[in-house]
ROSE-4610 file (N, C-alpha, C; in Angstrom, 1 decimal, always signed):
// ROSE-4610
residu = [X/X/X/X/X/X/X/X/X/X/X/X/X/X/X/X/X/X/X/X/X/X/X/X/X/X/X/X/X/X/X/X/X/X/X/X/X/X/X/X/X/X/X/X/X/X/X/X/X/X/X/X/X/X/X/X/X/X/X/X/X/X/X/X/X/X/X/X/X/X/X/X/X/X/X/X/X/X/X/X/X/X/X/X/X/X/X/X/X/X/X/X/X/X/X/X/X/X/X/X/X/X/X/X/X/X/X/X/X/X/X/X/X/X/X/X/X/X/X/X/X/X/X/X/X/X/X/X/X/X/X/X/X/X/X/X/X/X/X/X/X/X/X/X/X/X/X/X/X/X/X/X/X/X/X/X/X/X/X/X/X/X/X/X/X/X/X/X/X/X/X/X/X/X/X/X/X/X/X/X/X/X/X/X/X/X/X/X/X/X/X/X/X/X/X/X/X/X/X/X/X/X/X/X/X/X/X/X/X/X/X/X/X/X/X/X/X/X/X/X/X/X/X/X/X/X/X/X/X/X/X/X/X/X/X/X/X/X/X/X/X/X/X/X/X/X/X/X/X/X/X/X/X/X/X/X/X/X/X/X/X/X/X/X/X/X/X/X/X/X/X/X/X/X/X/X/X/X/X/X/X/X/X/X/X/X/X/X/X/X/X/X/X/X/X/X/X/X/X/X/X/X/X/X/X/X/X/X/X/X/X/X/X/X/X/X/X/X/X/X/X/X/X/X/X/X/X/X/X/X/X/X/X/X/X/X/X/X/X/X/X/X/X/X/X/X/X/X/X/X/X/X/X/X/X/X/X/X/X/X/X/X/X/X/X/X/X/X/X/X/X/X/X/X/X/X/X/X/X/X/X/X/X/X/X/X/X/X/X/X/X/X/X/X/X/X/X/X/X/X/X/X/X/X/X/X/X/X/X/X/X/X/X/X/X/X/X/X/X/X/X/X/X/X/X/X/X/X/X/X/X/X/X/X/X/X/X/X/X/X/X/X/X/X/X/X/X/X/X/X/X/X/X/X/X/X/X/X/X/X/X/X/X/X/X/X/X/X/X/X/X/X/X/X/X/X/X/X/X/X/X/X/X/X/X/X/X/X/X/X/X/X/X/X/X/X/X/X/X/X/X/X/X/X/X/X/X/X/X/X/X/X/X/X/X/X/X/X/X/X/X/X/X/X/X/X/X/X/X/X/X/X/X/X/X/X/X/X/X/X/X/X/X/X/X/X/X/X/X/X/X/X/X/X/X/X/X/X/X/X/X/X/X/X/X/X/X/X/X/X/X/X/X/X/X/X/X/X/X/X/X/X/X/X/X/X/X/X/X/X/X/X/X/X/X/X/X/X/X/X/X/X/X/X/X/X/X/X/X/X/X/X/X/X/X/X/X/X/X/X/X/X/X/X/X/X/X/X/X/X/X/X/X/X/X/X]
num = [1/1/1/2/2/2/3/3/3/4/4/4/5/5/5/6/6/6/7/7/7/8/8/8/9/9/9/10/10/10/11/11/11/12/12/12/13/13/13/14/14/14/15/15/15/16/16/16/17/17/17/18/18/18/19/19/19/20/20/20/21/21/21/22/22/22/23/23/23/24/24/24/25/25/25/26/26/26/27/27/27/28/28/28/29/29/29/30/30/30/31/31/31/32/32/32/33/33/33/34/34/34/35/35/35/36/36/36/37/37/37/38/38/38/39/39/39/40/40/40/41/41/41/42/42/42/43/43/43/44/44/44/45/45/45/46/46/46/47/47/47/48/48/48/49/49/49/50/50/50/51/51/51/52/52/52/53/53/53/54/54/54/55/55/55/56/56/56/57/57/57/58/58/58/59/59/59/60/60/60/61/61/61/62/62/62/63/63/63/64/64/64/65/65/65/66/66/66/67/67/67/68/68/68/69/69/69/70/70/70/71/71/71/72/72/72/73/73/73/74/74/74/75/75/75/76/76/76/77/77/77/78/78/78/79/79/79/80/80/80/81/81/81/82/82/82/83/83/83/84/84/84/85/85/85/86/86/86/87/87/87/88/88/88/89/89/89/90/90/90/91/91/91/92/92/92/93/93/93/94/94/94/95/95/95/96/96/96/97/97/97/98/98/98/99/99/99/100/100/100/101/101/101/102/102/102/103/103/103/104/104/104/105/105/105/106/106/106/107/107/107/108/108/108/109/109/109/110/110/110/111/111/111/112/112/112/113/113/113/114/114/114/115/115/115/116/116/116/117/117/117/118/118/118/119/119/119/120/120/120/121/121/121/122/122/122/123/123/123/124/124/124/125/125/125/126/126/126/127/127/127/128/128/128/129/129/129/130/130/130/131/131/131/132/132/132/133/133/133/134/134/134/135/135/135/136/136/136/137/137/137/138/138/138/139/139/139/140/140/140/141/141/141/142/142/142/143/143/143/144/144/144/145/145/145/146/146/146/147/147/147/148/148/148/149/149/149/150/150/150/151/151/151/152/152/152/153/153/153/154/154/154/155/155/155/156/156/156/157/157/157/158/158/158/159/159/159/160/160/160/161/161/161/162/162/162/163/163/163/164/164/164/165/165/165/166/166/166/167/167/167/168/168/168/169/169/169/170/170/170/171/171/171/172/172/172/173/173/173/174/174/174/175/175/175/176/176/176/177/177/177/178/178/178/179/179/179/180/180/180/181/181/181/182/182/182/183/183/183/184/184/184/185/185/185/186/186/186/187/187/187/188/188/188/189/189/189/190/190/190/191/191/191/192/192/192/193/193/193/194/194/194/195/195/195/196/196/196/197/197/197/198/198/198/199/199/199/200/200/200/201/201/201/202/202/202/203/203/203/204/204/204/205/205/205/206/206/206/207/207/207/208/208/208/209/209/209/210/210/210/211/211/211/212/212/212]
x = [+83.0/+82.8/+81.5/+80.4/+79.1/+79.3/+80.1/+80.5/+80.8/+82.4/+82.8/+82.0/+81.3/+80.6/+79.3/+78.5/+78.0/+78.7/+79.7/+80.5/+80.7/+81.4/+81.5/+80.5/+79.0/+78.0/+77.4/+77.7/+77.1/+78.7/+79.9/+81.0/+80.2/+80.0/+79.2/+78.0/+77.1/+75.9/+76.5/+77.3/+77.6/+78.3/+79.3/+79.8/+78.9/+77.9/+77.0/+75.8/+75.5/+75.0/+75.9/+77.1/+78.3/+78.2/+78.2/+78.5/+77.3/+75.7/+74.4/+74.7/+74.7/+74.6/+75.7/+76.8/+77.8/+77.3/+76.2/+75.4/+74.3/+74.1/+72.8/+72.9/+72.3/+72.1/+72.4/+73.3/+73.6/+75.0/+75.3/+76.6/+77.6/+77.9/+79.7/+80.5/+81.9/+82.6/+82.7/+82.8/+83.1/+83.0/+82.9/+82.4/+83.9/+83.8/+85.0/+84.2/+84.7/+83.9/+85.1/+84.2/+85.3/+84.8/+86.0/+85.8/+86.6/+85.8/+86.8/+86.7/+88.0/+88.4/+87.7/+86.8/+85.8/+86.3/+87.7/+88.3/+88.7/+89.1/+89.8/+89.5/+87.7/+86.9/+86.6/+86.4/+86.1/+86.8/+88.2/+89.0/+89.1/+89.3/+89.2/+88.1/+87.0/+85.3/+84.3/+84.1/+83.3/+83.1/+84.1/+83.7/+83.4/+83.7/+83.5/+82.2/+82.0/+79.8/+79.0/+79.9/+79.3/+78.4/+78.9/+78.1/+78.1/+76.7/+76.5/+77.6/+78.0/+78.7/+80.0/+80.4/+81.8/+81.4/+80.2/+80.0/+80.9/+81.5/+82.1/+81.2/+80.0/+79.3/+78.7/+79.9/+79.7/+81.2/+81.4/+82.7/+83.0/+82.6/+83.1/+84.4/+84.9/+86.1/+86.2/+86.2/+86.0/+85.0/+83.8/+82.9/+82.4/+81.6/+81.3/+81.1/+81.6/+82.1/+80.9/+80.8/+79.9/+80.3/+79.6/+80.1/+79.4/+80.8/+80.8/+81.1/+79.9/+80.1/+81.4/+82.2/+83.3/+83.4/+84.4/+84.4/+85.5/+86.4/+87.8/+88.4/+88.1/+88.7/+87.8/+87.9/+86.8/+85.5/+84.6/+83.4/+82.4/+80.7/+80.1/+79.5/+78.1/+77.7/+76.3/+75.5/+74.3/+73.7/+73.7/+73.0/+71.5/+71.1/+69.6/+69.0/+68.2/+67.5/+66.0/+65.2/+63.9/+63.6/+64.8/+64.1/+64.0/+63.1/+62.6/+63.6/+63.6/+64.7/+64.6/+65.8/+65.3/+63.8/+63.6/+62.7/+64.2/+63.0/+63.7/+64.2/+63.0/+63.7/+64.5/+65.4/+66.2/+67.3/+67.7/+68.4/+69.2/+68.1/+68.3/+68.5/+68.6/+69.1/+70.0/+70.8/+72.0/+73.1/+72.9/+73.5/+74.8/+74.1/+74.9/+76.6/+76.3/+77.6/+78.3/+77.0/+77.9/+77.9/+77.6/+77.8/+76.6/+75.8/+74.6/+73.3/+72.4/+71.6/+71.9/+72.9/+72.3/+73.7/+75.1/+75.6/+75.0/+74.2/+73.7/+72.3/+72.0/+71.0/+72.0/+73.0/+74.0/+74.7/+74.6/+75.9/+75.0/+73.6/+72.8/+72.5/+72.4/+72.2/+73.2/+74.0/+75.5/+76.0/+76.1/+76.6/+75.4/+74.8/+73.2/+72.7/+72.5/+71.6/+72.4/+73.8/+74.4/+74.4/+74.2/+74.5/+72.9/+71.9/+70.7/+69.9/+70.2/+69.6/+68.6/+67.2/+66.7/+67.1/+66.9/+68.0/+67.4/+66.8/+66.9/+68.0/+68.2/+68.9/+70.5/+70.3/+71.9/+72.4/+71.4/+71.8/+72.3/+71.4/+71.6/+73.2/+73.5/+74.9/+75.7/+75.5/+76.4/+76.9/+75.5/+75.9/+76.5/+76.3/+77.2/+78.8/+79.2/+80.2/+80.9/+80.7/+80.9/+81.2/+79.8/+80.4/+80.9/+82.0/+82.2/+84.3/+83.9/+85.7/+86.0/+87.0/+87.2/+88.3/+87.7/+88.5/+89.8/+90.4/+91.5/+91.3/+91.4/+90.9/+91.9/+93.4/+94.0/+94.2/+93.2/+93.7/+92.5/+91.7/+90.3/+91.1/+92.4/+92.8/+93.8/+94.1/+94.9/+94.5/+95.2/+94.8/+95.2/+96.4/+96.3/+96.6/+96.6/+96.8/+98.5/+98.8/+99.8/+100.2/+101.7/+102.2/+102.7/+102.3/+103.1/+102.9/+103.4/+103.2/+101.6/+100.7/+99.7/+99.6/+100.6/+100.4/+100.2/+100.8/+100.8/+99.1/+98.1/+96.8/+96.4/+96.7/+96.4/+97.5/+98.6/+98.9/+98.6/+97.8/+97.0/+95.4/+95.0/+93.9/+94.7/+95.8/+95.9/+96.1/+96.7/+96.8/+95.6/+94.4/+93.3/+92.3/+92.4/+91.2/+92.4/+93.1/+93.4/+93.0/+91.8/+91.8/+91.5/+92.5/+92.5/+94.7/+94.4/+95.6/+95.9/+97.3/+97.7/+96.9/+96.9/+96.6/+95.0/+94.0/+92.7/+92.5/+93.6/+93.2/+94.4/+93.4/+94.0/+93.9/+94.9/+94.5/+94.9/+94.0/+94.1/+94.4/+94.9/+95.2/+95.0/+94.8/+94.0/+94.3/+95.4/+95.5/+96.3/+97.3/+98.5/+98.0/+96.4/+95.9/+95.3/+95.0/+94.8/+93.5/+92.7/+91.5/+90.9/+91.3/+90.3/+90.7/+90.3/+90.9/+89.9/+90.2/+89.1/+89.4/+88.1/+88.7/+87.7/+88.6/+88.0/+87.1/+85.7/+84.9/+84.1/+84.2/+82.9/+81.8/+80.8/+79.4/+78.6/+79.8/+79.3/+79.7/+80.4/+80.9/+82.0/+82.7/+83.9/+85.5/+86.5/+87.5/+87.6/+88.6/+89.0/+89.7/+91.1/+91.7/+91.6/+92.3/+91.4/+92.4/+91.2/+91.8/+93.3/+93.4/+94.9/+94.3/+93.0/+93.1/+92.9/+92.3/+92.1/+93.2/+93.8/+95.4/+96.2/+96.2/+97.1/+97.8/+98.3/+98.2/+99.0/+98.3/+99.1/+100.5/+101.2/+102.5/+103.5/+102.7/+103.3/+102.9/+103.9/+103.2/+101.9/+101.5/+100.2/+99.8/+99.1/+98.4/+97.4/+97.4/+96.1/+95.3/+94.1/+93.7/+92.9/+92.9/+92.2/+90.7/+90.4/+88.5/+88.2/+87.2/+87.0/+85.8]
y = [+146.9/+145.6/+144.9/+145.4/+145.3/+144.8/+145.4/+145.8/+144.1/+143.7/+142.6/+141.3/+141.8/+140.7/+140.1/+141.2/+140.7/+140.4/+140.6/+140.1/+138.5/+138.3/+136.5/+136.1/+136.6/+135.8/+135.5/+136.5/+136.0/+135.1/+135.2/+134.5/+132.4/+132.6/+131.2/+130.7/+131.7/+131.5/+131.1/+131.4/+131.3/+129.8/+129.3/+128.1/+127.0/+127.4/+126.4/+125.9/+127.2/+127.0/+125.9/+126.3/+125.3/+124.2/+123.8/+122.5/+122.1/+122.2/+121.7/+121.4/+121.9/+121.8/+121.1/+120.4/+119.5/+118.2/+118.1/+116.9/+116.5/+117.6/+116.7/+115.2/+114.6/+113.2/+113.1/+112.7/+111.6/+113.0/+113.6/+114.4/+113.9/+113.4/+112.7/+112.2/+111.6/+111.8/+110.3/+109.5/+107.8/+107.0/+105.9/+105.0/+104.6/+104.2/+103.1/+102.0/+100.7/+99.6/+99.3/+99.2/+98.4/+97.2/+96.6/+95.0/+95.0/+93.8/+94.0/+92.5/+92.4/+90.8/+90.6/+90.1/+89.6/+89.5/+88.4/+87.9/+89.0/+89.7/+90.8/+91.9/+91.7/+92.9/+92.1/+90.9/+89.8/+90.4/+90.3/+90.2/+91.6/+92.3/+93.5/+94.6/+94.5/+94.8/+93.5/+92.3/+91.9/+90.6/+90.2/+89.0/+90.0/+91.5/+92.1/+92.3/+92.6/+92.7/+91.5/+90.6/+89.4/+89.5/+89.6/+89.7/+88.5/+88.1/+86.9/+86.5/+87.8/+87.3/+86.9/+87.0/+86.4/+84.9/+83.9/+83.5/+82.1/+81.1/+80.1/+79.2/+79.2/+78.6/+79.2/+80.6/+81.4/+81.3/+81.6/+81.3/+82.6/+83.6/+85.0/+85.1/+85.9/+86.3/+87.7/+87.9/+89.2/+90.1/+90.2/+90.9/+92.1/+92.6/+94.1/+95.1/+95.4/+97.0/+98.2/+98.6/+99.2/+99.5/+100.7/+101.5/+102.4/+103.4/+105.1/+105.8/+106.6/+108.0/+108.5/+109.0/+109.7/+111.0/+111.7/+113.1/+112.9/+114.0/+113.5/+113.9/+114.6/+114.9/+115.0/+114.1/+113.8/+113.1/+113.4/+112.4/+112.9/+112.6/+113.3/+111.8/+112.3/+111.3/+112.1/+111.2/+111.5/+112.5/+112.5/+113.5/+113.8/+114.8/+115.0/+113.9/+113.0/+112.4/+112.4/+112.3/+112.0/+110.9/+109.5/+108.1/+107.8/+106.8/+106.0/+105.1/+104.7/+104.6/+102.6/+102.0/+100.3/+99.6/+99.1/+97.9/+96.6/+95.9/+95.1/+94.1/+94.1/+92.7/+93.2/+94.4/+94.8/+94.3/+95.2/+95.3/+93.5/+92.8/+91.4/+90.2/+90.7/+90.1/+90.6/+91.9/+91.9/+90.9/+89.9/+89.9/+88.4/+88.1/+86.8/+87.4/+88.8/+89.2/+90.6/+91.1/+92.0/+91.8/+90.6/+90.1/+90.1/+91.8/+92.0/+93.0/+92.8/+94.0/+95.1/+95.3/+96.6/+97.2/+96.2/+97.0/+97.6/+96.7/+97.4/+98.4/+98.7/+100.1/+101.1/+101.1/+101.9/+102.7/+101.6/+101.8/+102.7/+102.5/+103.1/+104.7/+104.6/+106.3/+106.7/+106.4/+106.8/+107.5/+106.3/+106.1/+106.2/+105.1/+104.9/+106.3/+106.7/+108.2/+109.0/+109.1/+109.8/+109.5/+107.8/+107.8/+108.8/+108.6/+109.3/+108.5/+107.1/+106.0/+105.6/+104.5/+104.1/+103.0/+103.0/+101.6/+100.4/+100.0/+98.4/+98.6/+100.0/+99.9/+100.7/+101.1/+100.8/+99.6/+99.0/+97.6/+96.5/+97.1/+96.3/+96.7/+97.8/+98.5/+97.9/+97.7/+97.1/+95.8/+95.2/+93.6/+92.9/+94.0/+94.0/+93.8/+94.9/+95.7/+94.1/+94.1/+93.1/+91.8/+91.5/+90.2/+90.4/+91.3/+91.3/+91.6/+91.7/+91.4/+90.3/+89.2/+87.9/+88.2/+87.9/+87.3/+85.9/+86.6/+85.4/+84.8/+83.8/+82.3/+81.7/+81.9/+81.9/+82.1/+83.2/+83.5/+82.9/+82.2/+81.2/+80.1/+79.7/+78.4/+78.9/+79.9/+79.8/+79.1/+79.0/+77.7/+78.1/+79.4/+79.9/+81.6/+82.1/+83.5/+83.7/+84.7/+85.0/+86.2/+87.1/+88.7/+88.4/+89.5/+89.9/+91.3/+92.0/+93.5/+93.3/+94.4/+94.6/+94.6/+95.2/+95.3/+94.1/+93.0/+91.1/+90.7/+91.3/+91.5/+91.9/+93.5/+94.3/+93.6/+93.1/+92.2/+90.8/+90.4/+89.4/+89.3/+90.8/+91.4/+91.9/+92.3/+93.0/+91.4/+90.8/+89.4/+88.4/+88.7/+88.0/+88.9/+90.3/+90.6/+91.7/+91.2/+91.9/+93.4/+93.8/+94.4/+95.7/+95.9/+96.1/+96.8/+98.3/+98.8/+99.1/+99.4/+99.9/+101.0/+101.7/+103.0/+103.2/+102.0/+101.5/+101.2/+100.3/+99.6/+100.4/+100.5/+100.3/+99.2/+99.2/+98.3/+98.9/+99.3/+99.6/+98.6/+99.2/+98.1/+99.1/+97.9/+98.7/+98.2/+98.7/+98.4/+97.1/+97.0/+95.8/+94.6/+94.6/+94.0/+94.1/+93.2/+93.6/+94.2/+95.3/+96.0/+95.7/+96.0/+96.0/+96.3/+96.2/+96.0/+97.4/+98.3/+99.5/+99.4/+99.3/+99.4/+100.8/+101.9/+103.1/+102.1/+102.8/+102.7/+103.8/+104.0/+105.0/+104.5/+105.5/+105.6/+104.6/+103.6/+102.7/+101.5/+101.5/+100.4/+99.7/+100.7/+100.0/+100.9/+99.8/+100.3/+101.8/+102.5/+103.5/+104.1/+105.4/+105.8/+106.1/+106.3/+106.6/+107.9/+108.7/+110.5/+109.9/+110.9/+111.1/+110.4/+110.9/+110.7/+109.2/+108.3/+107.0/+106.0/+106.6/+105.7/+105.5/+106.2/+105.6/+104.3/+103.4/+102.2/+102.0/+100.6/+100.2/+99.9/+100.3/+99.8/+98.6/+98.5/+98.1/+96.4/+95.5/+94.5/+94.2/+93.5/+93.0/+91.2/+91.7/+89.9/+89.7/+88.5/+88.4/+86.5/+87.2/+85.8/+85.1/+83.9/+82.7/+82.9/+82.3/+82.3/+81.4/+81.3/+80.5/+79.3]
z = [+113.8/+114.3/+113.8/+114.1/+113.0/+111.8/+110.9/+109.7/+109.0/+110.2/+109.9/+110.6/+111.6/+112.0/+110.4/+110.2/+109.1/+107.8/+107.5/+106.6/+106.8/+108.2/+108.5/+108.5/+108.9/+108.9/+107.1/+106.3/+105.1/+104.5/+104.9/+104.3/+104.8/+105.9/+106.6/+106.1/+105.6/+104.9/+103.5/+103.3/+101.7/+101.4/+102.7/+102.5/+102.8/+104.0/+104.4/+103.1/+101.9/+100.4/+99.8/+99.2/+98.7/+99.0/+100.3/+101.2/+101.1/+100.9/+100.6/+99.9/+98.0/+96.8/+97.1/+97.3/+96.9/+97.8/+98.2/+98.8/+98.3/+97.0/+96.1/+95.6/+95.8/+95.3/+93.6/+93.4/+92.0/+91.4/+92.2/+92.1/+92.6/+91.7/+92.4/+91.0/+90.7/+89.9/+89.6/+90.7/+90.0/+91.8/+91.2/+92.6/+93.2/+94.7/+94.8/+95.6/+95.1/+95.6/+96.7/+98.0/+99.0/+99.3/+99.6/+99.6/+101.3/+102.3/+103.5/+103.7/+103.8/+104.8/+106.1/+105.9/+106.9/+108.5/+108.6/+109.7/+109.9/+109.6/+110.2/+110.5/+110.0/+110.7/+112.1/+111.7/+113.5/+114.2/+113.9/+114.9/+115.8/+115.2/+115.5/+116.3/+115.4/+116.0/+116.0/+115.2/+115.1/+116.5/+116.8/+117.8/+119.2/+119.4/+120.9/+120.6/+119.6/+119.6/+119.0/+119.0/+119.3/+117.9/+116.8/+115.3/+114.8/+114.3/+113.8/+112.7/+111.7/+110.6/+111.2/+112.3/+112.9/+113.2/+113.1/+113.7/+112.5/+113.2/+112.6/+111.6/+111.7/+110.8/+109.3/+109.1/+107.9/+107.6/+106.3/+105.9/+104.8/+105.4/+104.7/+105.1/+103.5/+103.0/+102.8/+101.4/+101.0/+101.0/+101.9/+101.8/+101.0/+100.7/+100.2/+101.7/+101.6/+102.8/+102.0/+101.2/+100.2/+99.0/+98.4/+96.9/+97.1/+97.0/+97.8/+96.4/+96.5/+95.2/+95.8/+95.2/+95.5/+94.3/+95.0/+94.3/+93.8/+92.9/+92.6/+93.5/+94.4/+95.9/+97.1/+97.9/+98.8/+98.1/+99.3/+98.8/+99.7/+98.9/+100.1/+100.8/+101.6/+102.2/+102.9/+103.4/+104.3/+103.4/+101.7/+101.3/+101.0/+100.5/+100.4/+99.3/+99.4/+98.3/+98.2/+97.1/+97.3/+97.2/+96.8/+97.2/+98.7/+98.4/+99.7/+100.4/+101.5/+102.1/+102.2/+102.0/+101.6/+102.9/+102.5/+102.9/+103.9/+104.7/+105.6/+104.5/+104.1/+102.6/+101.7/+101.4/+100.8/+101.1/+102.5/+103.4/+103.7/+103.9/+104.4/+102.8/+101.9/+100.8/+100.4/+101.1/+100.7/+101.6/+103.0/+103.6/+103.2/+102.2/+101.6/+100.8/+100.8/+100.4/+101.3/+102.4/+102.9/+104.4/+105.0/+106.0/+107.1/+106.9/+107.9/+107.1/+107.7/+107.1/+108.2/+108.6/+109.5/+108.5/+108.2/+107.4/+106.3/+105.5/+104.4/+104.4/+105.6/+105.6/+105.9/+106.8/+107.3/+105.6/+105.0/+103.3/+102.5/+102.9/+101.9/+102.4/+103.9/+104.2/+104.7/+104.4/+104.4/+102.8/+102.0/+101.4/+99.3/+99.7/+98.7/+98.6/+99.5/+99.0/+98.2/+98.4/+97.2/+96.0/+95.3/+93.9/+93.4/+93.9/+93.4/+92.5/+92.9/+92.8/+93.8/+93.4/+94.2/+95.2/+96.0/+96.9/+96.5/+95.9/+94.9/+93.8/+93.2/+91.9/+92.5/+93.7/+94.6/+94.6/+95.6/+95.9/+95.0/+93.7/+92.2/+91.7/+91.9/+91.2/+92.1/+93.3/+94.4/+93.9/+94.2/+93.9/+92.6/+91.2/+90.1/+90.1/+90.6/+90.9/+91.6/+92.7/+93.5/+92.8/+92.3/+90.8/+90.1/+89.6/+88.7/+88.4/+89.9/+90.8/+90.8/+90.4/+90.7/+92.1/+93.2/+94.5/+94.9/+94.5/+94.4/+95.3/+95.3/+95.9/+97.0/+96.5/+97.6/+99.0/+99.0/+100.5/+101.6/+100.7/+101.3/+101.8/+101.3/+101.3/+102.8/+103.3/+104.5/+105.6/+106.6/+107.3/+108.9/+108.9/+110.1/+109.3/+110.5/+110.2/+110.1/+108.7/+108.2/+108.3/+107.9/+108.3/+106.8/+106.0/+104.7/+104.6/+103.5/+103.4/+102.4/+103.1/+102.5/+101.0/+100.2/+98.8/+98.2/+98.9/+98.4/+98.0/+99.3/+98.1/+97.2/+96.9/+95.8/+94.8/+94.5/+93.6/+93.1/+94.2/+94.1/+92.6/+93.4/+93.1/+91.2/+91.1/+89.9/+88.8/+89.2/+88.4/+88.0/+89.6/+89.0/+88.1/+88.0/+87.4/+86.4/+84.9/+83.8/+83.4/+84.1/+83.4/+84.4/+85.6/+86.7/+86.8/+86.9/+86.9/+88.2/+88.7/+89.6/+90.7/+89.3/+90.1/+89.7/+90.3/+89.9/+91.1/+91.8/+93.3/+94.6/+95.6/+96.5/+97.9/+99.0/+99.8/+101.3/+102.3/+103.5/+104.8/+105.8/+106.9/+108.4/+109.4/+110.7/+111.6/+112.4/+113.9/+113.2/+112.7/+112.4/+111.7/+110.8/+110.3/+108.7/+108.1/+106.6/+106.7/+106.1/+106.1/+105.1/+103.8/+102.9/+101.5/+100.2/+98.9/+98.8/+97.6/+97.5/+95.7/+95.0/+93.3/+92.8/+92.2/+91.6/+90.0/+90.5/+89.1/+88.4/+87.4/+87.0/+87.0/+86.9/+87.1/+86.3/+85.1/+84.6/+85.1/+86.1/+86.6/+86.4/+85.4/+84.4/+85.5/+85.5/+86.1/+85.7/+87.1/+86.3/+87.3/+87.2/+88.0/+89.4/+90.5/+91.7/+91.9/+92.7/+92.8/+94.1/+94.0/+95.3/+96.5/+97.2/+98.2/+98.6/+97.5/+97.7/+97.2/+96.6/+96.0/+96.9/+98.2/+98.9/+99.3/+99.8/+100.0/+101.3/+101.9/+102.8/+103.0/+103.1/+102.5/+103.8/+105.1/+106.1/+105.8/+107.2/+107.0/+107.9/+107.5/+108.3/+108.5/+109.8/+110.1/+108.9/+108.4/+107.8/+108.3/+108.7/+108.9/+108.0/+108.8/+108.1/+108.0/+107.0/+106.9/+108.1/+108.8/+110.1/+109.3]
């Protein structure tokens, strides 16, 4: 009993090693940029905590949600880094495209510490990335809220940006509403395949709302 008890304690010691070293900073395979329909984070979480970015005098659409190192299976997160962690003035010049700064300190030690970048030159890869998706325009022009199958974005999404394949985007949905567009990139920022576990797609219909 001895015998096997120290066996499972070094089999635990051994995975708890693995599971560190797969959280080193700038170890990961390719980015996915998520993009989220603003309204439909309102509607859902943002008007019950009363968030300024829900507030009618802002007219977000497709926000930046982040850009998450990913693995080709899974993804890490909260990992070890030796950069410095952003500045208030970081944080608060990201908010013109990700709706808040508490989202964007949240994306960065979440999310930021894994590229193994400094969080100005996160923040920088972010806001590229982000420019560099054209947001079909259409769906700024709705006027009340609409039900279609979620894919009608991601086809939206594959027609305005050429150079953008199927199995490049996906598009998620939450509680009977549109979530969020997600596009696989590499580490240079240039389109590129997405592993299994992020290709999935919403395939149901959903509400989608109007910009307020």
């Amino acid at each position: 009993m001895l015998r096997l008890t120290a066996f499972v304690l070094l089999v635990l010691l051994g995975m708890g090693h693995a599971f560190a070293g797969s959280k080193l900073a700038g170890q990961f395979d390719y980015y996915v940029l998520a993009l989220s329909w603003s309204p439909s984070w309102c509607a859902l979480e943002g008007d019950a905590r009363g968030a300024d970015q829900c507030d009618e005098r802002h007219d977000y659409g497709f926000t930046l949600h982040g850009l998450w190192p990913q693995y080709d299976q899974g993804w890490p997160s909260f990992c070890q880094t030796s950069q410095a962690a952003p500045s208030r003035q970081m944080t608060a010049a990201m908010v013109d495209i990700m709706g808040s700064s508490g989202l964007a300190w949240h994306q960065w030690d979440k999310h930021g510490r894994c590229s193994g970048l400094s969080a100005a030159d996160y923040y920088a890869a972010a806001r590229t990335a982000y420019g560099q998706v054209s947001r079909p325009e259409v769906f700024r022009k709705l006027l009340k809220p609409l039900s279609f199958p979620a894919t009608v974005v991601e086809d939206a999404f594959l027609k305005a940006n050429p150079g953008l394949a199927p199995n490049m985007v996906a598009v998620t949905c939450k509680r009977g509403h549109f979530q969020e567009v997600r596009i696989c990139l590499g580490k240079d920022l240039k389109p590129r395949n997405c592993g299994q576990d992020v290709s999935r797609d919403c395939q149901q219909r959903v509400v989608f709302p109007p910009v307020r």
